[in-house]
RORO-961607 format. One record per residue (C-alpha): chain; x, y, z. Coordinates in nm, 3 decimals. Example, Ala and Ser with C-alpha at 12.3 -4.5 7.8 and 13.67 -1.06 7.14 Angstrom:
! residues 2
+-------+---------+---------+---------+
| chain |      xx |      yy |      zz |
+-------+---------+---------+---------+
|     A |   1.230 |  -0.450 |   0.780 |
|     A |   1.367 |  -0.106 |   0.714 |
+-------+---------+---------+---------+
! end
This chain:
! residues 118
+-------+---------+---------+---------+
| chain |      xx |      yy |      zz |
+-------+---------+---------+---------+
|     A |   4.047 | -14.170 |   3.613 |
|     A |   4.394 | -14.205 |   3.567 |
|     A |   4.581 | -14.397 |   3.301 |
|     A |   4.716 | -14.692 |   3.395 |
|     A |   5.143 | -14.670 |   3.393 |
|     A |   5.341 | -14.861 |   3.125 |
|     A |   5.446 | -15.091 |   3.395 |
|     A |   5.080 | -15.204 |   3.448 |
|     A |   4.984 | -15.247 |   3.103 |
|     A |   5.048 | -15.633 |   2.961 |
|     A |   4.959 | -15.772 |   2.604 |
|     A |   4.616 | -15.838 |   2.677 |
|     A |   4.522 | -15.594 |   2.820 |
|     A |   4.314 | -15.313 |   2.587 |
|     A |   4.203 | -14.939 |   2.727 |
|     A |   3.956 | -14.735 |   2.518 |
|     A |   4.022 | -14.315 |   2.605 |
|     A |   3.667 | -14.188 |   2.561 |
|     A |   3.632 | -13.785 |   2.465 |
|     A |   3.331 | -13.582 |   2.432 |
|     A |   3.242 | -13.568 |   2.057 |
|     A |   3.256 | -13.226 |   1.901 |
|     A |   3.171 | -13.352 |   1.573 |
|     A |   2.807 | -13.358 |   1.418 |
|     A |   2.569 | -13.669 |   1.458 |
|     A |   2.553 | -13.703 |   1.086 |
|     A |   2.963 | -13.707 |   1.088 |
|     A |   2.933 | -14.005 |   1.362 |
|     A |   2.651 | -14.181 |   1.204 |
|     A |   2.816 | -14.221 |   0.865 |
|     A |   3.172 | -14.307 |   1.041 |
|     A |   2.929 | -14.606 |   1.247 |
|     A |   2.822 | -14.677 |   0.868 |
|     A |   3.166 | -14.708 |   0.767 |
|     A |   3.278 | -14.947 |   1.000 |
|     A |   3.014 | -15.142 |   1.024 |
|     A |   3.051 | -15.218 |   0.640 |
|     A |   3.362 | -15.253 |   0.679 |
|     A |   3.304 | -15.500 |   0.938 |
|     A |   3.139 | -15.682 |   0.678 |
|     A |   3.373 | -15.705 |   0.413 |
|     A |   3.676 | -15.812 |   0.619 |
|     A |   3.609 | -16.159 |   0.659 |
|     A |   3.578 | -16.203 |   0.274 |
|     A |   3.971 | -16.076 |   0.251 |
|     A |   4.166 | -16.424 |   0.269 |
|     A |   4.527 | -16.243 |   0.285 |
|     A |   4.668 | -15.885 |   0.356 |
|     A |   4.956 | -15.802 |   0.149 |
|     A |   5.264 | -15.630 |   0.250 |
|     A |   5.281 | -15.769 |   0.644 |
|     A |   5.289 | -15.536 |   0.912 |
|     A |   5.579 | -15.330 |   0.910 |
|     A |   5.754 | -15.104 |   1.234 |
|     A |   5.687 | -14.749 |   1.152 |
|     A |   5.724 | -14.535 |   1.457 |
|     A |   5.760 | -14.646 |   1.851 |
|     A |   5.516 | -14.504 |   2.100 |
|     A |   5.691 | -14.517 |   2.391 |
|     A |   5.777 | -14.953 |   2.509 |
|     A |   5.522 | -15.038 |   2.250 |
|     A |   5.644 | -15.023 |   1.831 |
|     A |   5.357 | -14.895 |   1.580 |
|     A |   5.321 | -15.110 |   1.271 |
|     A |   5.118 | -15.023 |   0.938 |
|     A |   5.040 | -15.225 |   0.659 |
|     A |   4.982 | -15.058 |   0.324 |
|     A |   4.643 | -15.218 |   0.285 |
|     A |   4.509 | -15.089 |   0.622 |
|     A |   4.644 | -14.743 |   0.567 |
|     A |   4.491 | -14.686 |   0.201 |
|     A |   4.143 | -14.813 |   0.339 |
|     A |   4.234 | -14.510 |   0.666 |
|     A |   4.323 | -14.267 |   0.414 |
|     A |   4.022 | -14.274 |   0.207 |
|     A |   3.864 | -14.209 |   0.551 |
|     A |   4.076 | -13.939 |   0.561 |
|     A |   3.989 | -13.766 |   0.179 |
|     A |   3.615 | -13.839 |   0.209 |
|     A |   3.604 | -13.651 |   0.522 |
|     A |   3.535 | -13.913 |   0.765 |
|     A |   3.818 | -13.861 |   0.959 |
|     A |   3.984 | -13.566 |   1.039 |
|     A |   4.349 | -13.687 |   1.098 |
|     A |   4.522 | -13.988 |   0.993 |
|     A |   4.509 | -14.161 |   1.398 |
|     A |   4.116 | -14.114 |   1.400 |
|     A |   4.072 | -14.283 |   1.033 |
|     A |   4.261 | -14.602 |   1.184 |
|     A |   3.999 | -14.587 |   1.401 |
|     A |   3.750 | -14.679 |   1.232 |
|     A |   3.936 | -14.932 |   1.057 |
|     A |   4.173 | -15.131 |   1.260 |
|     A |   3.897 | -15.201 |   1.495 |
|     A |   3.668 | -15.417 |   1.187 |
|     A |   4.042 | -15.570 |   1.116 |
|     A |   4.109 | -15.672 |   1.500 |
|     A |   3.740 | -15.810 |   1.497 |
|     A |   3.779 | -16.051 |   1.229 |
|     A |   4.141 | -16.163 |   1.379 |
|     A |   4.287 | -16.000 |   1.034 |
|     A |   4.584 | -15.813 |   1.121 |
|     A |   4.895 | -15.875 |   0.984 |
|     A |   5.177 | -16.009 |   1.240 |
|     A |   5.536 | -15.949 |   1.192 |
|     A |   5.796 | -16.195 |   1.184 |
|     A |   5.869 | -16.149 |   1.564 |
|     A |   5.544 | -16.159 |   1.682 |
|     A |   5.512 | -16.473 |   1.524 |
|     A |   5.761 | -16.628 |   1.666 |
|     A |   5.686 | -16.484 |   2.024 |
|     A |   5.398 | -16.689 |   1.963 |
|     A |   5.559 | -16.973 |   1.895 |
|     A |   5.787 | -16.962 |   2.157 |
|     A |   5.474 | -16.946 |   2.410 |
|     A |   5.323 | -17.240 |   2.192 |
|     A |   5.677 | -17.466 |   2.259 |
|     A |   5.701 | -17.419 |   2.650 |
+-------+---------+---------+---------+
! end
């Protein structure tokens, strides 16, 4: 199945790329474990420091990062449970999203409140 084009693709609308797993069922078992504890410790944060800054632009759409998020990904990372920096997000951002816990920046927020006026 194709991808959808960049012209097709609005704000709320989410597509999940699924490829075959080449790692070991203990590997995905204790990433599931991570998450899902994660998942349970997110809604106990009240606050993320540092925002959510741009830090690269993937083609219409700008990448943001906020240091919080990326030291959980990286311990990901150094335990093992992740074998590149993208694929540790992955099993964070998602527990984040969940909880309605990511930082916004300053435009977004007042996108939203733009919508919110009309």
């Amino acid at each position: 199945m194709a991808a959808p084009s960049a012209d097709a693709q609005t704000k709320d609308q989410v597509y999940v790329y699924i490829m075959p797993a080449t790692d070991s069922l203990e590997l995905r078992c204790a990433q599931e474990l991570f998450s899902y504890i994660l998942s349970g410790l997110v809604p106990h944060i009240s606050h993320l420091e540092g925002g959510a800054s741009p830090c690269a632009s993937a083609g219409s759409r700008q990448k943001r990062q906020n240091p919080f998020i990326t030291e959980i990904a990286n311990v990901a990372l150094h335990t093992g449970l992740a074998s590149s920096l993208e694929e540790a997000l992955t099993l964070v951002v998602p527990a984040f999203a969940f909880h309605n816990k990511l930082p916004v920046t300053e435009e977004v927020e007042s996108e939203d409140e733009e919508r919110c006026a009309i």
